[in-house]
N, C-alpha and C positions, 0 to 999 in steps of 0.2 A: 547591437544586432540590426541589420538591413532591414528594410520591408520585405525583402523579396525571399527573403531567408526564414521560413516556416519548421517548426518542431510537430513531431508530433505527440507529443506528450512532456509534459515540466511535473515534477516533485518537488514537494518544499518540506524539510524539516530534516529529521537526522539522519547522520552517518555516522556509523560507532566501527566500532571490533567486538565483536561476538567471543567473547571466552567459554567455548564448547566444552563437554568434556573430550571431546578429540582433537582439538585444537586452535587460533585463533584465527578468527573470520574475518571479511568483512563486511558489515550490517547495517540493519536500519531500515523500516520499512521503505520509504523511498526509494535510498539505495537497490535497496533487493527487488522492488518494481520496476524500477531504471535499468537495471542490470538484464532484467527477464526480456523486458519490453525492447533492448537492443541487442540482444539475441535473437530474438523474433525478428530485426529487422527494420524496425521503427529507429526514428530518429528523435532517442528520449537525451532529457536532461534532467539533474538533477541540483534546487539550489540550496545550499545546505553551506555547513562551516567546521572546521578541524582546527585544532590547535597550534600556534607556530612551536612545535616539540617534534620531536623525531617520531611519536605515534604519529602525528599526524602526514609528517612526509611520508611516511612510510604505506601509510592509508591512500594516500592519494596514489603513490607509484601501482599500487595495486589495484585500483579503480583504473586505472588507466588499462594496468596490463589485463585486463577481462574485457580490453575492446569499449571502455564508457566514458566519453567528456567528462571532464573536470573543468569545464569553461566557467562554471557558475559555482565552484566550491570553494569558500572564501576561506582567511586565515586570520584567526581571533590569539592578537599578541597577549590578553591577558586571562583568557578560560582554556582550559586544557582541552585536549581531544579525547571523545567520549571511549569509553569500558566501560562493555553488559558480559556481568558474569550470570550465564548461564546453566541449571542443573534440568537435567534430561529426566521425566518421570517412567517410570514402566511401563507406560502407552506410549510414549515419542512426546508427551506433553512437555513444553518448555518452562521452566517459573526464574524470570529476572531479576536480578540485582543491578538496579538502573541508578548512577551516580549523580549527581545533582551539584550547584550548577556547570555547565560541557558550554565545548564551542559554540553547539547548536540552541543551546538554547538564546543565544545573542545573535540571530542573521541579519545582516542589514539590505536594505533594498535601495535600491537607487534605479537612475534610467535602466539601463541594460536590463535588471531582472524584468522590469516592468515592460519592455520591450521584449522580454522573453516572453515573457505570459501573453502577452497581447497578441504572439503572429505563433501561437502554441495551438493545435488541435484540441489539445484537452491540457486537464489543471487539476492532481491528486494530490490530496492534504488528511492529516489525519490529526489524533487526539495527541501524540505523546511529544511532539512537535509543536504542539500551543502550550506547555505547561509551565513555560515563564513569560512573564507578559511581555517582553521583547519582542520573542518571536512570534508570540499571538499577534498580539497588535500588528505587526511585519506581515504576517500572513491574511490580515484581514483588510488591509490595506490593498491586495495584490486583487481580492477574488473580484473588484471589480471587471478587472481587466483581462477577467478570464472571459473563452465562449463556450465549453464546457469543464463545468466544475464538477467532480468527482470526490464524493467522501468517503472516507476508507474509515471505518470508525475507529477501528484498533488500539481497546484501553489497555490498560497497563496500571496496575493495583498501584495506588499512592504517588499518581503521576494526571490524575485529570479532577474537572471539577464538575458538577452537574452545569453548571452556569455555561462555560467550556463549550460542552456536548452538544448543549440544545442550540447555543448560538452556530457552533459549524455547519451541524446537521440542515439549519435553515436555509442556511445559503445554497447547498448544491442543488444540481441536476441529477444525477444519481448518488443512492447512498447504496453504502457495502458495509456489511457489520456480519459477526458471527450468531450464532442462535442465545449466545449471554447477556452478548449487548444490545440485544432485539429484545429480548427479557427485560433488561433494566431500562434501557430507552419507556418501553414501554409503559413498566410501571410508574416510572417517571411522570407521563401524561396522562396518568389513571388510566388506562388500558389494557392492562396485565392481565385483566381476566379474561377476554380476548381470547379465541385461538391465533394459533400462530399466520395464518394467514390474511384472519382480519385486521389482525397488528399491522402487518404490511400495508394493506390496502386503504387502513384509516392515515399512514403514513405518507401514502402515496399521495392521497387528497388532498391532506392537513398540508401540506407542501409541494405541490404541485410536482412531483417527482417525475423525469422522463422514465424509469423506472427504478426500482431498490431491488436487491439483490440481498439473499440469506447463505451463505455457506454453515453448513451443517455437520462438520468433521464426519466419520463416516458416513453418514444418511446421504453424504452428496450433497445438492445446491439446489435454491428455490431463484426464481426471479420475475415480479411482478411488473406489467406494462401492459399499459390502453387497456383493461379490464381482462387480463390474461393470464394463464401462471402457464412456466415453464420448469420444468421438474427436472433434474438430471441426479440418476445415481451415480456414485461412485464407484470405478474398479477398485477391488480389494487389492492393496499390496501391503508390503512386508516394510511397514515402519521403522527407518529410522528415527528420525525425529520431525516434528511439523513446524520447526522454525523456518519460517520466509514461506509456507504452503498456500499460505491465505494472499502470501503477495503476488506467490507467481500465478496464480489463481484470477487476481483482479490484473495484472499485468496481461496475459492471455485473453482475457475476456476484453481489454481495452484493442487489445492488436485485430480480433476479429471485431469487434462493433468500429473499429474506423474503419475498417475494408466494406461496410455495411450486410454484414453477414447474418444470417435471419438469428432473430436471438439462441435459438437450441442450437447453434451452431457455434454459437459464443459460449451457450453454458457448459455445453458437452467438451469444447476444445479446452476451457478454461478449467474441468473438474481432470483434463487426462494430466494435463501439464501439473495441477496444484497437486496428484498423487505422484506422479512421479517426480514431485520434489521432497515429498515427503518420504517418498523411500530413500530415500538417499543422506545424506548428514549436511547441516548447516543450510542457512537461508539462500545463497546462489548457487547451489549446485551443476556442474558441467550436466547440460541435457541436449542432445542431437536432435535435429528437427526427426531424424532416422525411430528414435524412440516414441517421440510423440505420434508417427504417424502408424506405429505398430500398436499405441494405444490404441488410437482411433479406431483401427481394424477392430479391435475387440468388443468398442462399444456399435460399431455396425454391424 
């Protein structure tokens, strides 16, 4: 990659196929931030790996056909490409069957990724993407060379470790976690008895955070900066499922804090976008800038 040649957002770690009950995706938080964030317009990439098997061409031809580079999705000749069977609860809750070990859990780095990263706006990494030491170690090597680092916490039952969590969690500039894993981070640092706020804030401290950010499935979104909170409810809609909500969520929220848009303008854009992906089926959902800005009406 040139000097002159700037991204504005890089993801590291998986891309799967989502086996929904209504049919096969394709996934992976990255993926699904990557995908949101160049619908919005942004010029994302994604560095990730797929299998040399026909899943994984096939994976890629379809990354492509949603308008997303594949300049940096590598081909792992001896681990397959990943399948998450997914079952849909009576709330739109998703619960995974995540297979072990995949393409991605082997990514390799060289000049060009690190050349990625280096002339990249922002740099989003998350939990389920370090859980072979490969790609941990891969990805821990990169965050130097990030200028801002983003952590998305996004666990995933029987796929991280405590040890994991607290090392990512350190290194960024903003962290993004759900109100579970605000919970357990927390108690983790003795903390837990804590209201929900003071968690944040002793978070913010504890690590010098540009701010942290809470998504709250329906309650909406919290987000904490320079001694401030920012509150954003939720519109109600009609759940499909919440698979990729949380991404397109922090994908939205990255596209307005690089325009430098005052943060309620991030959390509010970033809570219309994360519900209406949630009404919808599967983590990329087709969404027209036309639907988002009819959200917006709603919450002005």
């Amino acid at each position: 990659m040139s000097s002159d040649q700037q991204v504005d957002l890089v993801c590291f770690g998986e891309l799967l196929w989502d086996n929904l009950p209504s049919g096969k995706v394709a996934g992976g938080a990255p993926f699904n931030i990557v995908n949101r964030a160049t619908a919005l317009g942004l010029h994302a990439e994604v560095v990730a790996s797929v299998g040399a098997d026909n899943l994984g061409q096939e994976l890629l031809e379809l990354v492509k056909s949603k308008g997303n580079s594949t300049a940096y999705i590598q081909n792992h000749n001896e681990l397959p490409t990943s399948v998450v069977n997914i079952l849909v609860g009576d709330g739109g809750e998703p619960h995974y069957d995540i297979v072990y070990p995949v393409a991605w859990d082997d990514v390799k780095i060289d000049e060009e990724v690190i050349s990625l990263v280096k002339h990249s706006r922002s740099f989003v990494y998350s939990s389920l993407g370090l859980r072979d030491k490969r790609s941990r170690e891969a990805l821990f090597s990169l965050l130097p060379h990030a200028s801002l680092k983003i952590c998305d916490v996004n666990l995933r039952d029987g796929h991280y470790s405590k040890e994991t969590i607290l090392r990512m969690v350190e290194h960024a500039d903003i962290l993004r976690m759900n109100e579970t894993e605000l919970e357990m981070i927390a108690q983790w640092l003795d903390i837990g008895d804590l209201e929900r706020r003071n968690q944040m804030a002793h978070l913010q401290k504890k690590y010098n955070y540009k701010l942290v950010i809470a998504t709250l499935g329906g309650e909406g979104a919290v987000c904490y900066a320079e001694d401030q909170w920012y509150v954003q409810p939720v519109i109600k809609v009609k759940v499909q499922d919440t698979v990729g909500a949380g991404d397109a969520f922090l994908a939205s929220f990255i596209f307005k804090y690089l325009s430098d848009a005052p943060l309620e303008t991030c959390l509010k854009y970033a809570c219309a976008v994360g519900g209406l992906t949630a009404s919808k089926n599967g983590g990329t959902p087709h969404i027209s800038h036309e639907e988002i800005d009819k959200m917006m009406t709603v919450y002005n």
